[in-house]
OpenMM code with the backbone's topology and positions (N, CA, C; nanometers):
from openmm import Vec3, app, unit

residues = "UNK UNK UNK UNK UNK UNK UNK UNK UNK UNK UNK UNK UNK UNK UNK UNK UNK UNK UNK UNK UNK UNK UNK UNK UNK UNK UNK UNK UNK UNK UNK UNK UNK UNK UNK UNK UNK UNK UNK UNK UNK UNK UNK UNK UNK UNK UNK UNK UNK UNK UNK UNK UNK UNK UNK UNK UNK UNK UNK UNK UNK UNK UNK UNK UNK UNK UNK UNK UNK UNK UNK UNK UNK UNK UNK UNK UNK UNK UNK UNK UNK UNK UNK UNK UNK UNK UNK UNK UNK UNK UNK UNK UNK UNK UNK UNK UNK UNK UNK UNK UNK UNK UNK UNK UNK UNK UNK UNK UNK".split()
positions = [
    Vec3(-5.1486, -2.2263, -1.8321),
    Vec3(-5.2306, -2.1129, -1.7966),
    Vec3(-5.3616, -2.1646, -1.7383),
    Vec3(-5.4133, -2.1301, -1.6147),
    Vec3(-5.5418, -2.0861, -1.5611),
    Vec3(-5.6050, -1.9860, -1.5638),
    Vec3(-5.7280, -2.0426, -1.5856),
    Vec3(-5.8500, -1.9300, -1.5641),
    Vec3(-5.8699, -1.8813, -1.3950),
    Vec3(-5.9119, -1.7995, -1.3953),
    Vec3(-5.9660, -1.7392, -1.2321),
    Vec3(-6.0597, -1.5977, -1.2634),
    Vec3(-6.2023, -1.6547, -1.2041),
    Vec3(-6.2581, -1.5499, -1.1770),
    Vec3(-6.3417, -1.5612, -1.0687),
    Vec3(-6.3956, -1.4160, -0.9652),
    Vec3(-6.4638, -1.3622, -0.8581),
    Vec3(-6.5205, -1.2768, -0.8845),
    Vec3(-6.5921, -1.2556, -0.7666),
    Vec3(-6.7411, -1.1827, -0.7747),
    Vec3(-6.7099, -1.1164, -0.6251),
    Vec3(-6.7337, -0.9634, -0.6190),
    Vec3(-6.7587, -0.9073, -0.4749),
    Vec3(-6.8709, -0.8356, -0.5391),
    Vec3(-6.8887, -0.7740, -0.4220),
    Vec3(-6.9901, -0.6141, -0.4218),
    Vec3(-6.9538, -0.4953, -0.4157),
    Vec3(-7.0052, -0.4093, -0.4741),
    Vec3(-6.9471, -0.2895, -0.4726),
    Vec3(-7.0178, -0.1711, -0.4265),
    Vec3(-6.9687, -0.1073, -0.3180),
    Vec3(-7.0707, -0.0452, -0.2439),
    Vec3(-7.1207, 0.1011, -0.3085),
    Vec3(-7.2454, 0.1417, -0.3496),
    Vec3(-7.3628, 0.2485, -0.4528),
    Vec3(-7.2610, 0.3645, -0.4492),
    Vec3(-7.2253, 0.4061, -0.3299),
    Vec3(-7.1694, 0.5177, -0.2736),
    Vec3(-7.0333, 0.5456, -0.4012),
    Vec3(-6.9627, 0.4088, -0.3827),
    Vec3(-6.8308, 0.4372, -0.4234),
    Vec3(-6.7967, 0.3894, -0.5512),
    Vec3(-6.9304, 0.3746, -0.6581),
    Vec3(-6.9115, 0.3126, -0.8078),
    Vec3(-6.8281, 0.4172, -0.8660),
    Vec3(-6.8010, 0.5766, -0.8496),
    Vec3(-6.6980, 0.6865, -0.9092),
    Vec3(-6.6070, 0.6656, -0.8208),
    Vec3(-6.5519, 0.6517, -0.7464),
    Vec3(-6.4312, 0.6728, -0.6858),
    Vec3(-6.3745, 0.5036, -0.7367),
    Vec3(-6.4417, 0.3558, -0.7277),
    Vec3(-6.3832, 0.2808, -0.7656),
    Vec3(-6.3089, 0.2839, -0.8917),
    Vec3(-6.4266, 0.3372, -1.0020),
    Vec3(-6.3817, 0.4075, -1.1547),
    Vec3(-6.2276, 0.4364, -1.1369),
    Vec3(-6.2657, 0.5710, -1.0886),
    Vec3(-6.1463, 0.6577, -1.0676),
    Vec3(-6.0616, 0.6224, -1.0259),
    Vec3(-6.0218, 0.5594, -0.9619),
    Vec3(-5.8921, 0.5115, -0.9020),
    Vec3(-5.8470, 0.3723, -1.0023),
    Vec3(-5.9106, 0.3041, -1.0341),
    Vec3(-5.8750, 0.1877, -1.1523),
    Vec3(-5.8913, 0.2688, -1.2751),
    Vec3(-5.8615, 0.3331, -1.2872),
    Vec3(-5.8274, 0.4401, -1.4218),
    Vec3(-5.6726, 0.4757, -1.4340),
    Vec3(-5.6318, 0.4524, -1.2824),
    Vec3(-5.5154, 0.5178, -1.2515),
    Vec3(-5.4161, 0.3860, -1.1407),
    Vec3(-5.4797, 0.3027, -1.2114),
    Vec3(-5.3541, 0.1834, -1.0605),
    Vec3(-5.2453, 0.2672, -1.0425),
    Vec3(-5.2049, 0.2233, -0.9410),
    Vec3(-5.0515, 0.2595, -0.8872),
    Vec3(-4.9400, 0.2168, -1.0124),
    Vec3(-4.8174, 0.2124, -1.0305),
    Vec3(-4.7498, 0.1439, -1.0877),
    Vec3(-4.7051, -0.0339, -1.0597),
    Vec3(-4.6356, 0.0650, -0.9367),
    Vec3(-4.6037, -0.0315, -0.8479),
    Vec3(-4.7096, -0.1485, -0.8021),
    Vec3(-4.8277, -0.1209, -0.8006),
    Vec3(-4.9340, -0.2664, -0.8043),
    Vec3(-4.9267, -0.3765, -0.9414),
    Vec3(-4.9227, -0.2539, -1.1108),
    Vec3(-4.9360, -0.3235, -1.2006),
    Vec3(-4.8071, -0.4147, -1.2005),
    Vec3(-4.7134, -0.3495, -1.1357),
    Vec3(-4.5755, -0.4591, -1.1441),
    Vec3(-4.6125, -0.5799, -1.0669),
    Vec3(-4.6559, -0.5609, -0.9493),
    Vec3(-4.6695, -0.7069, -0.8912),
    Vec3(-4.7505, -0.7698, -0.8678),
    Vec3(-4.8415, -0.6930, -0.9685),
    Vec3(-4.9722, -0.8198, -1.0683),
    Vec3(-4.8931, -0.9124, -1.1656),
    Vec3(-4.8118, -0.8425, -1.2178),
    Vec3(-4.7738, -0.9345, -1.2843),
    Vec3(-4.6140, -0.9967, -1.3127),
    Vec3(-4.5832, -0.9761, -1.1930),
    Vec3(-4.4714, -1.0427, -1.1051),
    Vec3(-4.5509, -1.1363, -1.0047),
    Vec3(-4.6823, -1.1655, -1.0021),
    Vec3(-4.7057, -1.2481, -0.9821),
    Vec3(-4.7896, -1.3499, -1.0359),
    Vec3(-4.7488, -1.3470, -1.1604),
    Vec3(-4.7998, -1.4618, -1.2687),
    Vec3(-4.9527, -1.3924, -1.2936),
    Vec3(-4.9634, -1.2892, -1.2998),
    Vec3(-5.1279, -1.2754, -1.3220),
    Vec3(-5.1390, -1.1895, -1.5135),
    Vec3(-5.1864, -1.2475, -1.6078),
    Vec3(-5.2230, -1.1773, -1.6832),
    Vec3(-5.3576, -1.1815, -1.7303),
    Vec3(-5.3836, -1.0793, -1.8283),
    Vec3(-5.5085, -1.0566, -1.9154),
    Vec3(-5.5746, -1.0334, -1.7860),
    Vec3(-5.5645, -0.9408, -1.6930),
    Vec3(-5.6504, -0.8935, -1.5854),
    Vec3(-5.7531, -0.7976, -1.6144),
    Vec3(-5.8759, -0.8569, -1.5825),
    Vec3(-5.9854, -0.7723, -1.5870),
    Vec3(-6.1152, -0.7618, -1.4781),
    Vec3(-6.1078, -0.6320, -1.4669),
    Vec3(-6.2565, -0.5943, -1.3806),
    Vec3(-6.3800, -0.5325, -1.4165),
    Vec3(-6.4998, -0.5970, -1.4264),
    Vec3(-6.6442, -0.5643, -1.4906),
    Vec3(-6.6970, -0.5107, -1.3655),
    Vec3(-6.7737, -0.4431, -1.3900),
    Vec3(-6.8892, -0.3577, -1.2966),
    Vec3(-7.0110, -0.4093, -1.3630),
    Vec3(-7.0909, -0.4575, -1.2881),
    Vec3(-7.2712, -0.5045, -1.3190),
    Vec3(-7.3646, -0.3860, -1.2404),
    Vec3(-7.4280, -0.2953, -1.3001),
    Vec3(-7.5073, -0.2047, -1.2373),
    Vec3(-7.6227, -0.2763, -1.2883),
    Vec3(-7.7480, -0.2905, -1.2098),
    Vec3(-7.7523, -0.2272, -1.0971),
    Vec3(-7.7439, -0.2599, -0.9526),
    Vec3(-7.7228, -0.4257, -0.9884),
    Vec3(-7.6615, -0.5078, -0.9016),
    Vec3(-7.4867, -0.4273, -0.7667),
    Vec3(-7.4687, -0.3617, -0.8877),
    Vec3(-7.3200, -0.3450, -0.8221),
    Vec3(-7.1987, -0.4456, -0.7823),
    Vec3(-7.2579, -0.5313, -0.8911),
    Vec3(-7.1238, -0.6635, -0.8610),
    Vec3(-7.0183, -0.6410, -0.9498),
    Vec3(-6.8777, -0.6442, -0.8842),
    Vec3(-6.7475, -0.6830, -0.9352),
    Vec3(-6.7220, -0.8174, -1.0017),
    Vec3(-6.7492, -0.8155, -1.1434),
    Vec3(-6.6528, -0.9646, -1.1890),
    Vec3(-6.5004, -0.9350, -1.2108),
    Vec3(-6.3910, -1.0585, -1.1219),
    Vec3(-6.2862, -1.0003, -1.1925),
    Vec3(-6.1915, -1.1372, -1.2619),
    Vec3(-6.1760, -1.1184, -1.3445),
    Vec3(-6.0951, -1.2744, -1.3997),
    Vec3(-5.9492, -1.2121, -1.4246),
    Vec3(-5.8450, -1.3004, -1.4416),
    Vec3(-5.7461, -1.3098, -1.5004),
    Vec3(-5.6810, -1.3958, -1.5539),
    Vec3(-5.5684, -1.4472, -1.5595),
    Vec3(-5.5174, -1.5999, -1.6525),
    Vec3(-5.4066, -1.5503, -1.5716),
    Vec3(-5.3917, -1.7033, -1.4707),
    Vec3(-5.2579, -1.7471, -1.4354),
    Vec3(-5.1446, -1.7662, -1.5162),
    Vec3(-5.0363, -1.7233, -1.5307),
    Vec3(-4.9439, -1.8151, -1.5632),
    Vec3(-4.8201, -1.8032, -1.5532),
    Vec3(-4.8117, -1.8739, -1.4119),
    Vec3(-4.6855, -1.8881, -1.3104),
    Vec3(-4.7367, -2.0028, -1.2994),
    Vec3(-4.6540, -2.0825, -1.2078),
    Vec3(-4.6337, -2.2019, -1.1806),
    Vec3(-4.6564, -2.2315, -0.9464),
    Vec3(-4.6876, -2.1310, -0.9186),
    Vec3(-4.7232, -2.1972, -0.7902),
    Vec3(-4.8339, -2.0815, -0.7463),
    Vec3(-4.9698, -2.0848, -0.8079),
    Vec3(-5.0291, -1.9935, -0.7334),
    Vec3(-5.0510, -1.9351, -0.6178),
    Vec3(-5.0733, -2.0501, -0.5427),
    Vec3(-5.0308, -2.0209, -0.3595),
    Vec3(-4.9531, -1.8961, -0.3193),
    Vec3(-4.8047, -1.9466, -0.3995),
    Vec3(-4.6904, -1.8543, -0.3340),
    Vec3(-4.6907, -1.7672, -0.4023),
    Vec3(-4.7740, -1.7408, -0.5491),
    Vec3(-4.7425, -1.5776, -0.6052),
    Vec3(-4.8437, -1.5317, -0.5028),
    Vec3(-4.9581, -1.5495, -0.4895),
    Vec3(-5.0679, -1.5028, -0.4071),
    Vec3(-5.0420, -1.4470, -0.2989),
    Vec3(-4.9737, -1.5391, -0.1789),
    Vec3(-4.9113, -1.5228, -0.0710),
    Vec3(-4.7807, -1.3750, -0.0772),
    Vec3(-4.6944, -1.3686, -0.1787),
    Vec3(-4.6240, -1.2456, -0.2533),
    Vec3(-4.6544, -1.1534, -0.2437),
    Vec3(-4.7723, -1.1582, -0.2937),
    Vec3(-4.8597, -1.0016, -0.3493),
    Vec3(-4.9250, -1.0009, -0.1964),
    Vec3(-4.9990, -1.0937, -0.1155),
    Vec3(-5.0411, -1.0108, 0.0008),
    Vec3(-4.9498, -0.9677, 0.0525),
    Vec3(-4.8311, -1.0175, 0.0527),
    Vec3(-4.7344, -0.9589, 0.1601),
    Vec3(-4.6692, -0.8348, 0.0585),
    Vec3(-4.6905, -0.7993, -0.0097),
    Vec3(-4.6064, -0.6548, -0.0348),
    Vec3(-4.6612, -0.5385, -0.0380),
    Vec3(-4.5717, -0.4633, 0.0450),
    Vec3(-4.6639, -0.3326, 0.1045),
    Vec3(-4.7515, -0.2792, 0.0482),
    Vec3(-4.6928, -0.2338, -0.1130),
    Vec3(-4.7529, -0.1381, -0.1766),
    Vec3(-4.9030, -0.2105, -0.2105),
    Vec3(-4.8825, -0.3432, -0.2229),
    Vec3(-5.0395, -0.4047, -0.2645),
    Vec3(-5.1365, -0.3511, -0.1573),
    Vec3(-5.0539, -0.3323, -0.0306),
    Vec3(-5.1934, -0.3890, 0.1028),
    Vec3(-5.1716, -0.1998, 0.0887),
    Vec3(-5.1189, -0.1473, 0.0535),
    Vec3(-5.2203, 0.0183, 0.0586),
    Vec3(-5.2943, 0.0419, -0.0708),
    Vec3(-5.2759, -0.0146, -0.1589),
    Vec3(-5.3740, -0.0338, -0.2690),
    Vec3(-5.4931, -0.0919, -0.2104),
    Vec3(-5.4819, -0.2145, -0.1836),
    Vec3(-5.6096, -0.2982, -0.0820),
    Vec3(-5.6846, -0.1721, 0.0361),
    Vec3(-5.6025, -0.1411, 0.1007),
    Vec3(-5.6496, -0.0676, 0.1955),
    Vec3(-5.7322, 0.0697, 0.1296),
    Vec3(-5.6763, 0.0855, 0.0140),
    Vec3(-5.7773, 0.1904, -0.0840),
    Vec3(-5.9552, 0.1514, -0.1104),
    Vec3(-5.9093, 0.0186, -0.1497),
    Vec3(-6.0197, -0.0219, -0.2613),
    Vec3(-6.1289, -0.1114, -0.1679),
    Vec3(-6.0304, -0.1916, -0.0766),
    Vec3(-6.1432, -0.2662, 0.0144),
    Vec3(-6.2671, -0.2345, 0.0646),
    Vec3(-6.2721, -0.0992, 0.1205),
    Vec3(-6.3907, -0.0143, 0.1660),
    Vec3(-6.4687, 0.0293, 0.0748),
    Vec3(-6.4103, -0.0093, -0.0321),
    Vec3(-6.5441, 0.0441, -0.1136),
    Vec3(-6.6056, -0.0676, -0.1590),
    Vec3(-6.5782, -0.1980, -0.1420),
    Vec3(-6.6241, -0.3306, -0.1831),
    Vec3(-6.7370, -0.3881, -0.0342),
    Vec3(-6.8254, -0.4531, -0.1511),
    Vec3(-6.9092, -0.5208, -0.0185),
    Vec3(-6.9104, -0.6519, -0.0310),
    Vec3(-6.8402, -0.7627, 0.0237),
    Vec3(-6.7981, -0.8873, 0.0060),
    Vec3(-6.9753, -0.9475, 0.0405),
    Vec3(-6.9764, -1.0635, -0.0749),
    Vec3(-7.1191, -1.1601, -0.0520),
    Vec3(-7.1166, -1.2144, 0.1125),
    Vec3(-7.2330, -1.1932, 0.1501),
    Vec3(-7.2569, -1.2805, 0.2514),
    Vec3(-7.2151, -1.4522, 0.2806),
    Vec3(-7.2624, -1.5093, 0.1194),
    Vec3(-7.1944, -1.6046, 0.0993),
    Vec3(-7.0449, -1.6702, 0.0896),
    Vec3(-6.9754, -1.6301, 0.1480),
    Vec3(-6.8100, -1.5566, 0.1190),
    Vec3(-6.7600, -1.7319, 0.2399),
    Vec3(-6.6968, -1.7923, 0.1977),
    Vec3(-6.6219, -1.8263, 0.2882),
    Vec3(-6.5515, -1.7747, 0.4185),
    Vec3(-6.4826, -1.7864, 0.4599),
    Vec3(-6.4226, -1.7961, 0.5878),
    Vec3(-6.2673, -1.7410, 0.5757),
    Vec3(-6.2599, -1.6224, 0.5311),
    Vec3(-6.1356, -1.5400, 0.4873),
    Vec3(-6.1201, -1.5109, 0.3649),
    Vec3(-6.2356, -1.5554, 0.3149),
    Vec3(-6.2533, -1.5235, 0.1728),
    Vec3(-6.2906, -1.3503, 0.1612),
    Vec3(-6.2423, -1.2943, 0.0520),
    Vec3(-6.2942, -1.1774, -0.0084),
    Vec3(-6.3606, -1.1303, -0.1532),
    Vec3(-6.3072, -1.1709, -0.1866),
    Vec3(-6.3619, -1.1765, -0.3150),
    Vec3(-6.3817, -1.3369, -0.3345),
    Vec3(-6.5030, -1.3743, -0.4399),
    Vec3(-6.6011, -1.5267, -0.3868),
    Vec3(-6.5265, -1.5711, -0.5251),
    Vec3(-6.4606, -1.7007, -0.4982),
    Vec3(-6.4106, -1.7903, -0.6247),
    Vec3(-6.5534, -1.7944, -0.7326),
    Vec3(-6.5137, -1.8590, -0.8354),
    Vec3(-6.6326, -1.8766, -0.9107),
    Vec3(-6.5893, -2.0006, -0.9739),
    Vec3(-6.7054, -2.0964, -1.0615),
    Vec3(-6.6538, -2.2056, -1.1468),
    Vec3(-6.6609, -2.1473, -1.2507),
    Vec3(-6.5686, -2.1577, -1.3337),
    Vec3(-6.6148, -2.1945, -1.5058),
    Vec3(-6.6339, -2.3377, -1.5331),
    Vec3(-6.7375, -2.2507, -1.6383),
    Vec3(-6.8476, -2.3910, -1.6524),
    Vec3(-6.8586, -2.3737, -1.8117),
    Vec3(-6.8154, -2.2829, -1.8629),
    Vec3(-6.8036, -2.2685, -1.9938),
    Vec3(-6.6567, -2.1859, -2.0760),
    Vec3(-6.5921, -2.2175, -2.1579),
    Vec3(-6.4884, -2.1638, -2.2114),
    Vec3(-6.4301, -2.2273, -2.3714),
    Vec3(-6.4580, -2.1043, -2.4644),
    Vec3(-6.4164, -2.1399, -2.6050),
    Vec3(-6.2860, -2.0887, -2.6436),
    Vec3(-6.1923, -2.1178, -2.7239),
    Vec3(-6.0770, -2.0474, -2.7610),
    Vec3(-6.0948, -1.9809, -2.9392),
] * unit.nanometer
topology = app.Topology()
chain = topology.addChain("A")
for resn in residues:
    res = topology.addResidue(resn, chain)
    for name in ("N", "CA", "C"):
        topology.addAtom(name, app.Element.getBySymbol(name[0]), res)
């Protein structure tokens, strides 16, 4: 198992509608979250900042290709196509990046 967590922005406008709609995932997304090795998924809201933390725990065995999976399946990219617009990716963002990797730098069990 891996750790993974990111940081976006979340745009003032759309802190209730983001709510609202992650109150209610699709089904079909929660399946291929975790058809693609993703558990203990979680998303924090920081007001008044408006930053998204989101971590989860890998545990599959080729992250790449679950990753690569989930972009390619439809139902994800109209979920995405929901939620994206309401996110405001860091300036600091890599180069196809969307949501910004993060280090852990600390972790107890």
């Amino acid at each position: 198992m891996k750790r993974y967590g990111s940081v976006i922005g979340l745009k003032p406008e759309q802190i209730a509608d983001y709510k609202r709609v992650h109150a209610a995932v699709w089904p079909d997304v929660l399946a291929q979250i975790k058809a693609s090795g993703i558990a203990n998924y979680s998303i924090f809201l920081r007001e008044p900042e408006n930053l998204l933390f989101a971590y989860y725990e890998y545990v599959g065995t080729d992250h790449d290709a679950d990753m690569a999976a989930m972009a390619a399946d439809p139902r994800t990219q109209e979920w995405w196509a929901v939620c994206m617009p309401m996110q405001a990716p860091l300036e600091t963002r890599a180069e196809g990046e969307w949501w910004v990797g993060t280090e852990e730098v600390f972790h107890v069990d």
